[in-house]
PDB file of N, CA, C and O in Angstrom:
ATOM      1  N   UNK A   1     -14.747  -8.012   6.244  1.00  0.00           N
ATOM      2  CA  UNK A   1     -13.599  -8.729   5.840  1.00  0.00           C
ATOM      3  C   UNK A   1     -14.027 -10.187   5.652  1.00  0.00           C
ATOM      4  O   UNK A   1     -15.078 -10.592   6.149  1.00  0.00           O
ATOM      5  N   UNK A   2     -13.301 -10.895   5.009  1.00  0.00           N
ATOM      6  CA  UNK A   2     -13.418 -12.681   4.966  1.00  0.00           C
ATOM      7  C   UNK A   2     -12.264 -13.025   4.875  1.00  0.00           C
ATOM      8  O   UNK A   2     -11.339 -12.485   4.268  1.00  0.00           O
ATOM      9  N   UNK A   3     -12.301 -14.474   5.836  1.00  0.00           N
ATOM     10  CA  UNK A   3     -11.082 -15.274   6.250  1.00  0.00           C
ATOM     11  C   UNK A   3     -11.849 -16.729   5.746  1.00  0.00           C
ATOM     12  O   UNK A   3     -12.991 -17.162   5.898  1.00  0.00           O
ATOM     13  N   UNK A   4     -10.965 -17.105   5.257  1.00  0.00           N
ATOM     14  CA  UNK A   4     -10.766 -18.763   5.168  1.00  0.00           C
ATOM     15  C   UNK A   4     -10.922 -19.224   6.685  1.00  0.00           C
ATOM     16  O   UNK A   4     -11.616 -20.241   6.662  1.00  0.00           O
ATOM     17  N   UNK A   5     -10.633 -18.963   7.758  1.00  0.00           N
ATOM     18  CA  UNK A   5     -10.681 -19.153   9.211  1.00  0.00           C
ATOM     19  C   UNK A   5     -10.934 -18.488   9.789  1.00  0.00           C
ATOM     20  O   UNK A   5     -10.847 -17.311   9.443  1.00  0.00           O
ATOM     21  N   UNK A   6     -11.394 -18.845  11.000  1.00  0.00           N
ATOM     22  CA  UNK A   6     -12.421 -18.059  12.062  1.00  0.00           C
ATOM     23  C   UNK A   6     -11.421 -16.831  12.609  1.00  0.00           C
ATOM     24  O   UNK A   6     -10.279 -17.183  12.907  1.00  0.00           O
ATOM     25  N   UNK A   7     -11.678 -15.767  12.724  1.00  0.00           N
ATOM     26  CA  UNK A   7     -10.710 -15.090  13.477  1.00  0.00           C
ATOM     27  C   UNK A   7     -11.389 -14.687  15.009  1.00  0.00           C
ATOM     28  O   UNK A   7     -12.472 -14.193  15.325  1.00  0.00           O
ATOM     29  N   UNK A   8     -10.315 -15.104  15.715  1.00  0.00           N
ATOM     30  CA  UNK A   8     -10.754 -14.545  17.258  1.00  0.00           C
ATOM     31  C   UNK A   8     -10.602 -13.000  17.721  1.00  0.00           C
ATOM     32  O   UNK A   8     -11.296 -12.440  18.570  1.00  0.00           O
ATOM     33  N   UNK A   9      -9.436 -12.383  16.900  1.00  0.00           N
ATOM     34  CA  UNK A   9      -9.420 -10.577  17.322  1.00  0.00           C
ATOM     35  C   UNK A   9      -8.866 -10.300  16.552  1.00  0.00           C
ATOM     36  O   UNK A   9      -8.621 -11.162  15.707  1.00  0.00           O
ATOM     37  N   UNK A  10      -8.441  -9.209  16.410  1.00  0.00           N
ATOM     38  CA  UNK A  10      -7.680  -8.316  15.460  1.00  0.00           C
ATOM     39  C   UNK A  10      -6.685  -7.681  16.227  1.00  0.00           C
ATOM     40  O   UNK A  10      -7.190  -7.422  17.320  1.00  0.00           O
ATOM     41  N   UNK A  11      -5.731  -7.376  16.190  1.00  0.00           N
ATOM     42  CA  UNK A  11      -4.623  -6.247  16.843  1.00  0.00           C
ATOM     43  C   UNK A  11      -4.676  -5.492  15.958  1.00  0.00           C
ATOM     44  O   UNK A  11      -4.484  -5.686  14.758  1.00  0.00           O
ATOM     45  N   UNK A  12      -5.091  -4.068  16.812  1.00  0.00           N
ATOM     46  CA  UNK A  12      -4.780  -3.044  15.981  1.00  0.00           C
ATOM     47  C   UNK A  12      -3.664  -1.779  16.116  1.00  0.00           C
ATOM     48  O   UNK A  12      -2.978  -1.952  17.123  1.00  0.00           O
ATOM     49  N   UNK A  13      -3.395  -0.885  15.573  1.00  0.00           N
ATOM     50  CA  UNK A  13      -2.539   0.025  15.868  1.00  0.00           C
ATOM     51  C   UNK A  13      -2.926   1.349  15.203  1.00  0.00           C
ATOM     52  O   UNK A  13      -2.623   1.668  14.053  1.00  0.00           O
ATOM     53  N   UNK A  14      -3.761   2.210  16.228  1.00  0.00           N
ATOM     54  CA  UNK A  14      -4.263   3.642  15.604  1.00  0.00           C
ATOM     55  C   UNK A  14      -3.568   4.677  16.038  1.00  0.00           C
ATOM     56  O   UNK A  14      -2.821   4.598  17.013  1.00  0.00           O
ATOM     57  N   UNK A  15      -3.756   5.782  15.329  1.00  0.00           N
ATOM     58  CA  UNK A  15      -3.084   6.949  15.694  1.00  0.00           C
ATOM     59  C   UNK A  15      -3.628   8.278  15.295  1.00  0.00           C
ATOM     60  O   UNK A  15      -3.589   8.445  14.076  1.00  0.00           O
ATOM     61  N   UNK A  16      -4.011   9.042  15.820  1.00  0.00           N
ATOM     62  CA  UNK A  16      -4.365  10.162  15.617  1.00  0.00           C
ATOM     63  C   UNK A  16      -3.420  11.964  15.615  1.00  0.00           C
ATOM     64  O   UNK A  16      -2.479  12.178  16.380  1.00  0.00           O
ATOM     65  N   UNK A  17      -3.986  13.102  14.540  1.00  0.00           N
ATOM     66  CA  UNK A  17      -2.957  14.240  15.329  1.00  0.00           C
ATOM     67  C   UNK A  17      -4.161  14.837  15.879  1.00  0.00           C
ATOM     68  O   UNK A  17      -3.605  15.922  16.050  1.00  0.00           O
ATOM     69  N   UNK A  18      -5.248  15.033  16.269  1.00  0.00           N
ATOM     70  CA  UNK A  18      -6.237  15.603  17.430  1.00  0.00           C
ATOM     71  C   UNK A  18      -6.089  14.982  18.266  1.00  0.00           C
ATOM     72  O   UNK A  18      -5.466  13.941  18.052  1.00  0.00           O
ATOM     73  N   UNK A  19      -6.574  15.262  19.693  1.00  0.00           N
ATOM     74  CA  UNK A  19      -7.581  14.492  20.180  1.00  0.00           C
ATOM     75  C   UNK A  19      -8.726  13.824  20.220  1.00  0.00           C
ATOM     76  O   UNK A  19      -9.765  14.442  19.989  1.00  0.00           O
ATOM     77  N   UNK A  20      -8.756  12.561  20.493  1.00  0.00           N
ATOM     78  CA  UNK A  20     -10.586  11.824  19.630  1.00  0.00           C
ATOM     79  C   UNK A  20     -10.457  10.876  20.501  1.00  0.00           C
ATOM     80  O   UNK A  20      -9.495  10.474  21.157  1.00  0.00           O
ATOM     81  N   UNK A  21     -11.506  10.579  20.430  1.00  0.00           N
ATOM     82  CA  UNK A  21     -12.099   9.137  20.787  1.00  0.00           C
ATOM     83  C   UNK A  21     -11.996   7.698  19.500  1.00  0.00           C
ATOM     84  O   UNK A  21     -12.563   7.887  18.423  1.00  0.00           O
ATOM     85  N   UNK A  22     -11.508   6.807  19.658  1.00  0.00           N
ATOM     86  CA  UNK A  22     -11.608   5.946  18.481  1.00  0.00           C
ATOM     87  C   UNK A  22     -12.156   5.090  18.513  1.00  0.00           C
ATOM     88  O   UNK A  22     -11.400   4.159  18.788  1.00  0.00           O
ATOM     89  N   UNK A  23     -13.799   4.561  18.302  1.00  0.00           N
ATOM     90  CA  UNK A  23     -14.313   3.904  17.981  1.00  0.00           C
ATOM     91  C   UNK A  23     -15.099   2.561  17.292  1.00  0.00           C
ATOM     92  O   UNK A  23     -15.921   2.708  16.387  1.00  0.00           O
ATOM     93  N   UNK A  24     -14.792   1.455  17.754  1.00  0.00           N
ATOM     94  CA  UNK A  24     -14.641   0.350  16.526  1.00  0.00           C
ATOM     95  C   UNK A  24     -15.108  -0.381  16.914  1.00  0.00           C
ATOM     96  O   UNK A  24     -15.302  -0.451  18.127  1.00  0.00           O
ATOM     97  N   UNK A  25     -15.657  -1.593  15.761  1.00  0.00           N
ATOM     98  CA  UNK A  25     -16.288  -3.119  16.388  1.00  0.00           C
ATOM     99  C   UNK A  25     -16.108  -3.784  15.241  1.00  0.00           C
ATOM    100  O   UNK A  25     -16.302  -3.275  14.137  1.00  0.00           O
ATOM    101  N   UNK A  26     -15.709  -5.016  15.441  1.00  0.00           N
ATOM    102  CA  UNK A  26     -15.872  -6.154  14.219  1.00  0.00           C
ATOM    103  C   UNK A  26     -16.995  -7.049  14.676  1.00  0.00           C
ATOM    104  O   UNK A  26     -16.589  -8.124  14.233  1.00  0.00           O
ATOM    105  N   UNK A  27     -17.742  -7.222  15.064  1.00  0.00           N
ATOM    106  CA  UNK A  27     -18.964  -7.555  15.573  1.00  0.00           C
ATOM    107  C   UNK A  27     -18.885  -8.302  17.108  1.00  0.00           C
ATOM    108  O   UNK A  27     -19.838  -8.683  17.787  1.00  0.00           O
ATOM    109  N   UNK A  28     -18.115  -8.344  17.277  1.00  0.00           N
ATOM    110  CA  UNK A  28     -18.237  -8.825  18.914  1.00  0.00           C
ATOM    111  C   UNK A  28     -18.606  -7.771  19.907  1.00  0.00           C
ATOM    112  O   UNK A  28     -19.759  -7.583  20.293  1.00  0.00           O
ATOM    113  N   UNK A  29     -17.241  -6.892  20.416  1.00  0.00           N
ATOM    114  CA  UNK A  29     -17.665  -5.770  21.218  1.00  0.00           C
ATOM    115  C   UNK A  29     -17.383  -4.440  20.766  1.00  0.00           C
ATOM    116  O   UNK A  29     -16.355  -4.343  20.096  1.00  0.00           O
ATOM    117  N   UNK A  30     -18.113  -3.270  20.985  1.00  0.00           N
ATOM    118  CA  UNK A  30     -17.418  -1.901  20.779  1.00  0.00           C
ATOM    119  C   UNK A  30     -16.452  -1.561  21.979  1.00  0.00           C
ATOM    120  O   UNK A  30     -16.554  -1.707  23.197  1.00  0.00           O
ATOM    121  N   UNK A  31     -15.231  -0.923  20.949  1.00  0.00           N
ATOM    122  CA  UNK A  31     -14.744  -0.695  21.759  1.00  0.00           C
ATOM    123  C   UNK A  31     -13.760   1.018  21.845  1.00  0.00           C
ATOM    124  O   UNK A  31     -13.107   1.450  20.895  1.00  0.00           O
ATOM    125  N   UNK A  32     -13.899   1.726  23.194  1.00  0.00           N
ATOM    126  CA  UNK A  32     -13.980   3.225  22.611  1.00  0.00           C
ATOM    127  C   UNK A  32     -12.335   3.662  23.078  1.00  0.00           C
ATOM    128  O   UNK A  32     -11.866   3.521  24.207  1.00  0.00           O
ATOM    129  N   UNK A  33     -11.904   4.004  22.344  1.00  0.00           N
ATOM    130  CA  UNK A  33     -10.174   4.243  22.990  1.00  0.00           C
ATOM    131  C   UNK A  33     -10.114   5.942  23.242  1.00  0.00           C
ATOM    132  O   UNK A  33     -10.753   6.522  22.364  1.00  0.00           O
ATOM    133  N   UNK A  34      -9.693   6.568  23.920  1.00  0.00           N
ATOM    134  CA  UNK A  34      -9.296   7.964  24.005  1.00  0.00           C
ATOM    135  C   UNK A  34      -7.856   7.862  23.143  1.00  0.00           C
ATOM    136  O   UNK A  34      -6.952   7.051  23.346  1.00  0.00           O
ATOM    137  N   UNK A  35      -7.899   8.853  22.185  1.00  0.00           N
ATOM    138  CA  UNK A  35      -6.292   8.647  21.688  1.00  0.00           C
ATOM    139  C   UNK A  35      -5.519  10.582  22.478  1.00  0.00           C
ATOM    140  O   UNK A  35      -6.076  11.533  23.027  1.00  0.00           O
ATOM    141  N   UNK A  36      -4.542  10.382  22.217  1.00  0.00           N
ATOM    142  CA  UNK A  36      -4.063  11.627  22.213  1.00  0.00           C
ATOM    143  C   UNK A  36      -3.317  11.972  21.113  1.00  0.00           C
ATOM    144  O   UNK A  36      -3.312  11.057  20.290  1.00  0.00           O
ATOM    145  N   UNK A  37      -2.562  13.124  20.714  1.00  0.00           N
ATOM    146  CA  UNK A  37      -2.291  13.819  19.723  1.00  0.00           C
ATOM    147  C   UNK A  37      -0.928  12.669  19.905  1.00  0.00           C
ATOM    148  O   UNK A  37      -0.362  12.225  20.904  1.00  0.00           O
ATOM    149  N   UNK A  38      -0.670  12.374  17.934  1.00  0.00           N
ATOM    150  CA  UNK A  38       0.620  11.576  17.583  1.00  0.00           C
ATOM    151  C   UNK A  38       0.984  10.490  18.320  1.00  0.00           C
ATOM    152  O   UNK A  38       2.110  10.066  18.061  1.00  0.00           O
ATOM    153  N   UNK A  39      -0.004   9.561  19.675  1.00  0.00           N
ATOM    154  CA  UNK A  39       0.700   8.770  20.448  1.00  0.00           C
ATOM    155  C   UNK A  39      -0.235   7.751  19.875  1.00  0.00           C
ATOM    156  O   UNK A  39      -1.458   7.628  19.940  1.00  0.00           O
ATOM    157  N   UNK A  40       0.965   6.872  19.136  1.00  0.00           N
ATOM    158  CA  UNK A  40      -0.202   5.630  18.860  1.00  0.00           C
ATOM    159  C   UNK A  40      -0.432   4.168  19.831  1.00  0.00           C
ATOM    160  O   UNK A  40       0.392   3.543  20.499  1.00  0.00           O
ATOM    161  N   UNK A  41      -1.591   3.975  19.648  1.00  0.00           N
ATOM    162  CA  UNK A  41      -2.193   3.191  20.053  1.00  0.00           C
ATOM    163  C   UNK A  41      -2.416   1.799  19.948  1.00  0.00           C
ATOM    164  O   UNK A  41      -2.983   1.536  18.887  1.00  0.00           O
ATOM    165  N   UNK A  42      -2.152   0.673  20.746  1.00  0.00           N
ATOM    166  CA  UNK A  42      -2.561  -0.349  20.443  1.00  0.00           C
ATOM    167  C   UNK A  42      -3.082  -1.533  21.011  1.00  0.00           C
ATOM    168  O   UNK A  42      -2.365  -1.957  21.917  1.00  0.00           O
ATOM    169  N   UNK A  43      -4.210  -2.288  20.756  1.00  0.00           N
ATOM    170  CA  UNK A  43      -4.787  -2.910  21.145  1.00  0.00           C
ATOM    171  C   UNK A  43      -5.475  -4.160  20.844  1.00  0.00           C
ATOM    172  O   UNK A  43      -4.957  -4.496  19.779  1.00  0.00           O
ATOM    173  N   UNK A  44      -6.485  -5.198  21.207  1.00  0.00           N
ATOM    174  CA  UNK A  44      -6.600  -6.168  20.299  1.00  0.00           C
ATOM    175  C   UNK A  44      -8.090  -6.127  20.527  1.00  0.00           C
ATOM    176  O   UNK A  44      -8.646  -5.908  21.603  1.00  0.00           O
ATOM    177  N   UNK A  45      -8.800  -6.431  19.066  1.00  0.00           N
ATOM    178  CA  UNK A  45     -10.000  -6.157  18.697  1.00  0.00           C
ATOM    179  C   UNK A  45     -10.571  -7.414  18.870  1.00  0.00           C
ATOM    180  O   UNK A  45     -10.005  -8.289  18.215  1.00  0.00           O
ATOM    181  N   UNK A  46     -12.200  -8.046  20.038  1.00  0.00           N
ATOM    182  CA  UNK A  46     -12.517  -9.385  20.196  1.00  0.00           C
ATOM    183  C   UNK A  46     -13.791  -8.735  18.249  1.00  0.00           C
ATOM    184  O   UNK A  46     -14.174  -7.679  17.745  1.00  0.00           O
ATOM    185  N   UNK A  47     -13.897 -10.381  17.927  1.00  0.00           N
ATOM    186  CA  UNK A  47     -14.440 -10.169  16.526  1.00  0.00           C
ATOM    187  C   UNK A  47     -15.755 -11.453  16.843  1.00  0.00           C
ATOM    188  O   UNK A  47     -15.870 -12.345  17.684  1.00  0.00           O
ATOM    189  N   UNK A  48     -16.604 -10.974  15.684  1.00  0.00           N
ATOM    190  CA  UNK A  48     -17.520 -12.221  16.214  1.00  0.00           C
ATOM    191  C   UNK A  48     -18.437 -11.712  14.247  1.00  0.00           C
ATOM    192  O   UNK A  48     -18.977 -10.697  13.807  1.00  0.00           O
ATOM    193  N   UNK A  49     -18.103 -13.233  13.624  1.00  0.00           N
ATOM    194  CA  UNK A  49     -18.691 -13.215  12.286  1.00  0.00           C
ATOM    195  C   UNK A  49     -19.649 -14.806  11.730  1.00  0.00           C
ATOM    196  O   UNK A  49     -19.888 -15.868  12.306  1.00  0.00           O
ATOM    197  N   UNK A  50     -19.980 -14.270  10.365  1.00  0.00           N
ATOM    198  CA  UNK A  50     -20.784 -15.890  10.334  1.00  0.00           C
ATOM    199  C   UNK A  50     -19.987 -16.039   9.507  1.00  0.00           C
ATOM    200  O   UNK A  50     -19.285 -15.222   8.910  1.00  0.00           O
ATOM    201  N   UNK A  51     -20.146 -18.076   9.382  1.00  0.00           N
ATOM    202  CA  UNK A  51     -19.696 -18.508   8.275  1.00  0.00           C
ATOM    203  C   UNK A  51     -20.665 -19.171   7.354  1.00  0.00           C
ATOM    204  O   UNK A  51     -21.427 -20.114   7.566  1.00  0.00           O
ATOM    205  N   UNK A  52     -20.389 -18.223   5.933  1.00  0.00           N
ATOM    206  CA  UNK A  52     -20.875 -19.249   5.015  1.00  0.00           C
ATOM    207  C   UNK A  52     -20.534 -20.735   4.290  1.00  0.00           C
ATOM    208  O   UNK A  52     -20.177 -21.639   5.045  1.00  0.00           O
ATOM    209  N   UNK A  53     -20.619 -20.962   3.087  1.00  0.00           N
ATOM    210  CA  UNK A  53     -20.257 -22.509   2.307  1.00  0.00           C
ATOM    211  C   UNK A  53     -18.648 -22.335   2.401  1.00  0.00           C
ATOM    212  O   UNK A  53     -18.086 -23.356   2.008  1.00  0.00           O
ATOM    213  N   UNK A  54     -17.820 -21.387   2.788  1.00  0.00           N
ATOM    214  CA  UNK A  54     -16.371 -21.755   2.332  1.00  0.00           C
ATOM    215  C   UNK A  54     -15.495 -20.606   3.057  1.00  0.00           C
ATOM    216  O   UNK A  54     -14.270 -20.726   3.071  1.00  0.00           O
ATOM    217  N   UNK A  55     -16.206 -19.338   3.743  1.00  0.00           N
ATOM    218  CA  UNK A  55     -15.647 -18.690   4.382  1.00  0.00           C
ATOM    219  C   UNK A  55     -16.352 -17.931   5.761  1.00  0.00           C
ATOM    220  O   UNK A  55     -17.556 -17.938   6.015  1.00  0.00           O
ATOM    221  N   UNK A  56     -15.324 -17.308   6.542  1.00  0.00           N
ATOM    222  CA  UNK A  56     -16.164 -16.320   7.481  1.00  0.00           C
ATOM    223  C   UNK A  56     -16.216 -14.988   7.149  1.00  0.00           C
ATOM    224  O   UNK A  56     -15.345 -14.553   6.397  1.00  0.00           O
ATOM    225  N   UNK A  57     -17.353 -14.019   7.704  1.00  0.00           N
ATOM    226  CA  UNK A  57     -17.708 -12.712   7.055  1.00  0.00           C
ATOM    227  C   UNK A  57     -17.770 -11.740   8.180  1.00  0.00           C
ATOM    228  O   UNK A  57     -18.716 -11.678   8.965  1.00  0.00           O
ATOM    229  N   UNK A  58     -16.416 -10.773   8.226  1.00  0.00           N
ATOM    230  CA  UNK A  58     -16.750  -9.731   9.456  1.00  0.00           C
ATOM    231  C   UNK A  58     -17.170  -8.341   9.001  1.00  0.00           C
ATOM    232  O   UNK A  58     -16.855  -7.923   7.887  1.00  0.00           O
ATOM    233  N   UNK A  59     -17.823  -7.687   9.796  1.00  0.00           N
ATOM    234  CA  UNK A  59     -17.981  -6.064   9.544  1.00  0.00           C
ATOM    235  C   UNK A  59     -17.224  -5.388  10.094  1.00  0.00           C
ATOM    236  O   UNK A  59     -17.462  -5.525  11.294  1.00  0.00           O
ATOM    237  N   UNK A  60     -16.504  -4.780   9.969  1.00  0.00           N
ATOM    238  CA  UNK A  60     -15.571  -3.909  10.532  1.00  0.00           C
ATOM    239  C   UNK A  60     -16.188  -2.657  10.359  1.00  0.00           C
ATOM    240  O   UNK A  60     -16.815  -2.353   9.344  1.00  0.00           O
ATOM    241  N   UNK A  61     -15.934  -1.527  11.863  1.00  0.00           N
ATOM    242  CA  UNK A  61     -16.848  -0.786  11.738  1.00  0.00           C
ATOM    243  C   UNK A  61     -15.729   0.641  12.620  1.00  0.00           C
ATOM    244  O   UNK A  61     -15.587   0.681  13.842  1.00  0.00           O
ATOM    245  N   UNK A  62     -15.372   1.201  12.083  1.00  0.00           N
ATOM    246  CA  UNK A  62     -14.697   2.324  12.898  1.00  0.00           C
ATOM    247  C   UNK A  62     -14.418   3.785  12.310  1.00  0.00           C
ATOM    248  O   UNK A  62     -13.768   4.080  11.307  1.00  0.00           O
ATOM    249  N   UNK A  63     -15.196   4.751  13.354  1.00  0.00           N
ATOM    250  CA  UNK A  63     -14.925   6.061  13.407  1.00  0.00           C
ATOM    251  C   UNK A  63     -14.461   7.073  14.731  1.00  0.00           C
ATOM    252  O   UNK A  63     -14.324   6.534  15.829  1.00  0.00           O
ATOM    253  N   UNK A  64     -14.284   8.187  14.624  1.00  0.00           N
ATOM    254  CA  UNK A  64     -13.358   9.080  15.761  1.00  0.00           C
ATOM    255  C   UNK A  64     -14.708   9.905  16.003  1.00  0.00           C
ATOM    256  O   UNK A  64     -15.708  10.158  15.332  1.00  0.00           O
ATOM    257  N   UNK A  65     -14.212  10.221  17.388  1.00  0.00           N
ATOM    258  CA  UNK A  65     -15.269  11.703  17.903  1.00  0.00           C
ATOM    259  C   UNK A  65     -14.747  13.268  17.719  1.00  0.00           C
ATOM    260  O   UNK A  65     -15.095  14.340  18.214  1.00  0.00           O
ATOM    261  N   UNK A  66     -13.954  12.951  16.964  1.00  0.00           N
ATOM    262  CA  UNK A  66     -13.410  14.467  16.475  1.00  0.00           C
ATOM    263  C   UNK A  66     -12.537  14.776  14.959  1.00  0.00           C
ATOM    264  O   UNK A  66     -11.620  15.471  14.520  1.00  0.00           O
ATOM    265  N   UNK A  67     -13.714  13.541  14.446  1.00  0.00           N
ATOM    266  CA  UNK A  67     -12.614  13.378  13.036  1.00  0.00           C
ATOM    267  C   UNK A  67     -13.003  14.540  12.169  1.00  0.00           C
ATOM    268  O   UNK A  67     -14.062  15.134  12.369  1.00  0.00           O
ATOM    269  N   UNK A  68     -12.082  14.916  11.107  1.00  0.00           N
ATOM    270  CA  UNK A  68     -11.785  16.155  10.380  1.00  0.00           C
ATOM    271  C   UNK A  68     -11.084  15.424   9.052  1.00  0.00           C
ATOM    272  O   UNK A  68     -10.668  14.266   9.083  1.00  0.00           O
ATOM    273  N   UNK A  69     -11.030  16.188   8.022  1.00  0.00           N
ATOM    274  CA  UNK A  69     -10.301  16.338   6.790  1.00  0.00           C
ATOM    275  C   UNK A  69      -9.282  17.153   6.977  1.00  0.00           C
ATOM    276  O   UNK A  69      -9.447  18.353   7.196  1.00  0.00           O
ATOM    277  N   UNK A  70      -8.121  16.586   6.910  1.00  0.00           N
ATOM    278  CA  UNK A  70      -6.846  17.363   7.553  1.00  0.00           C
ATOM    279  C   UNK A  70      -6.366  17.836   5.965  1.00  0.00           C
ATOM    280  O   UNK A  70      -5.687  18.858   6.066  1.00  0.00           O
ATOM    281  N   UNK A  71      -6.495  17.455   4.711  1.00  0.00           N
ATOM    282  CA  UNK A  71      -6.277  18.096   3.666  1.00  0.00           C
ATOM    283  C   UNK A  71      -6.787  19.565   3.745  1.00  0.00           C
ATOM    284  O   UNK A  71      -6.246  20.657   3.570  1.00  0.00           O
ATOM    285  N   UNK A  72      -7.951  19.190   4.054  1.00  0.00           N
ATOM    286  CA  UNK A  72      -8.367  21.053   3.821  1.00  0.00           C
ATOM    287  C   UNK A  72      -8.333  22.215   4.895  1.00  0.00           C
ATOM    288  O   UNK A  72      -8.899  23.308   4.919  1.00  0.00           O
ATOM    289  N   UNK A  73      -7.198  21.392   6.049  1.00  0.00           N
ATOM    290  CA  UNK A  73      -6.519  22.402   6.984  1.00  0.00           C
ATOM    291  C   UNK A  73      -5.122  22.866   6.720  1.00  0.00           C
ATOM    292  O   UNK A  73      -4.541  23.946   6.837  1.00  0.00           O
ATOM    293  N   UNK A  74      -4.744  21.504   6.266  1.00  0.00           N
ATOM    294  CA  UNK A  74      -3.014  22.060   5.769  1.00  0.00           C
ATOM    295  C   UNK A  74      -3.010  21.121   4.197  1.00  0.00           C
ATOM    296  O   UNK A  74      -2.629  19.956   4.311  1.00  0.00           O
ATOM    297  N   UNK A  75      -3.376  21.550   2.907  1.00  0.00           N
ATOM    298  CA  UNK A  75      -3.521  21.371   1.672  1.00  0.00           C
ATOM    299  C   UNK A  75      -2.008  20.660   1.678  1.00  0.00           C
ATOM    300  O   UNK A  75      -2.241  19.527   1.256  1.00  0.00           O
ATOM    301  N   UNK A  76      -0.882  20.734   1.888  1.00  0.00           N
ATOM    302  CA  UNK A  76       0.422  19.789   1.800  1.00  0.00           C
ATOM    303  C   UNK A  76       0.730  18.665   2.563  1.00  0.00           C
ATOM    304  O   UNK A  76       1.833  18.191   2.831  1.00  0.00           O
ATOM    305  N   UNK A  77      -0.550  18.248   2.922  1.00  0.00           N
ATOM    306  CA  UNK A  77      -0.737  16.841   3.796  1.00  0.00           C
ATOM    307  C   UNK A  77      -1.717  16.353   3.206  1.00  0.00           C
ATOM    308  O   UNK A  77      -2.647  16.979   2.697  1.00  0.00           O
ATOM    309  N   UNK A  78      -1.493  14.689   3.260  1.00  0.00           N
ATOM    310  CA  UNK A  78      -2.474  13.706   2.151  1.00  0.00           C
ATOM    311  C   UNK A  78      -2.834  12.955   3.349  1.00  0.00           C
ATOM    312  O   UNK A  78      -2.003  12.574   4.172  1.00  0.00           O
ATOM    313  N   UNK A  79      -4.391  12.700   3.449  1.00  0.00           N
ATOM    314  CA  UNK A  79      -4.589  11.796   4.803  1.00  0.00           C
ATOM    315  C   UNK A  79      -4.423  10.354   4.525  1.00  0.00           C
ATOM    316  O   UNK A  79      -5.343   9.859   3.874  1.00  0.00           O
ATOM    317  N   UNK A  80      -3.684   9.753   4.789  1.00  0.00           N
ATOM    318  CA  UNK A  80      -3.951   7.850   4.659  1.00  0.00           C
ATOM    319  C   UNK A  80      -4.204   7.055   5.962  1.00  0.00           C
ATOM    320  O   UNK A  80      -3.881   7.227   7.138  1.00  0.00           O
ATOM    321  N   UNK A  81      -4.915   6.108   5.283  1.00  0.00           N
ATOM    322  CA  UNK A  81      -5.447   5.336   6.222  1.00  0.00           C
ATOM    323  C   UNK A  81      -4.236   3.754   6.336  1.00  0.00           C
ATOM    324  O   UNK A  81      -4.031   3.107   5.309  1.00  0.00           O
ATOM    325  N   UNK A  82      -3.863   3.525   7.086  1.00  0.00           N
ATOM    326  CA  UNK A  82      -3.097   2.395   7.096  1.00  0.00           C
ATOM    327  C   UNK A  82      -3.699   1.058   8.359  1.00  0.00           C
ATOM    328  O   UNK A  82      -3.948   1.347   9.529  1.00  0.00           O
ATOM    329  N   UNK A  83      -3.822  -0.215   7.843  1.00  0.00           N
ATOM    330  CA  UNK A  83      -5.107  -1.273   8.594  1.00  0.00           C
ATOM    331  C   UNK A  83      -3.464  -2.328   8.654  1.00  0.00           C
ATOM    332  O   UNK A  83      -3.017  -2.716   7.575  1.00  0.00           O
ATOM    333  N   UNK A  84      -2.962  -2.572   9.530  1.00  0.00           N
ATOM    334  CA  UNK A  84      -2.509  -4.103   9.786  1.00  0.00           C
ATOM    335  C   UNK A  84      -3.371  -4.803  10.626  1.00  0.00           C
ATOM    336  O   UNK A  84      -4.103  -4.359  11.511  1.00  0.00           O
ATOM    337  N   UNK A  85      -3.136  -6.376  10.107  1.00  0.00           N
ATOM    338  CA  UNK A  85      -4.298  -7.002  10.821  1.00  0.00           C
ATOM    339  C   UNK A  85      -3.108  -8.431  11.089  1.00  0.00           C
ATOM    340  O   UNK A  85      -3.475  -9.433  11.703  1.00  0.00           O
TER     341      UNK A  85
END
């Protein structure tokens, strides 16, 4: 991501329908959440990026320990991803 300004964390809000582990880092710390089925989650992400001539530059980095393609379990469900920051 890039900000005009430094960002100190992110709040996030995940949600899963398995059970998983949710996994993420914007370069400061990893951090591993247990989710449970439909109960979402939320928390605040510490971030740590450089700055170049005019902005800062984060990596955002997140995956699950039990992620799946839920299209090709139930074909009348579309998976989306939704990020507030």
């Amino acid at each position: 991501m890039r900000s005009d300004w430094r960002i100190d964390h992110l709040r996030m809000t995940v949600e899963s329908r398995v059970p998983t582990v949710f996994i993420v880092s914007a370069g400061a710390a990893e951090m591993r959440l247990p989710l449970a089925p439909d109960k979402p989650a939320t928390f605040d992400l510490p971030t740590s990026g450089v700055h170049d001539f005019s902005s800062y530059a984060y990596l955002l980095s997140a995956r699950s320990t039990e992620g799946f393609t839920e299209h090709l379990r139930i074909p009348s469900r579309r998976t989306t991803a939704t990020w507030a920051c």
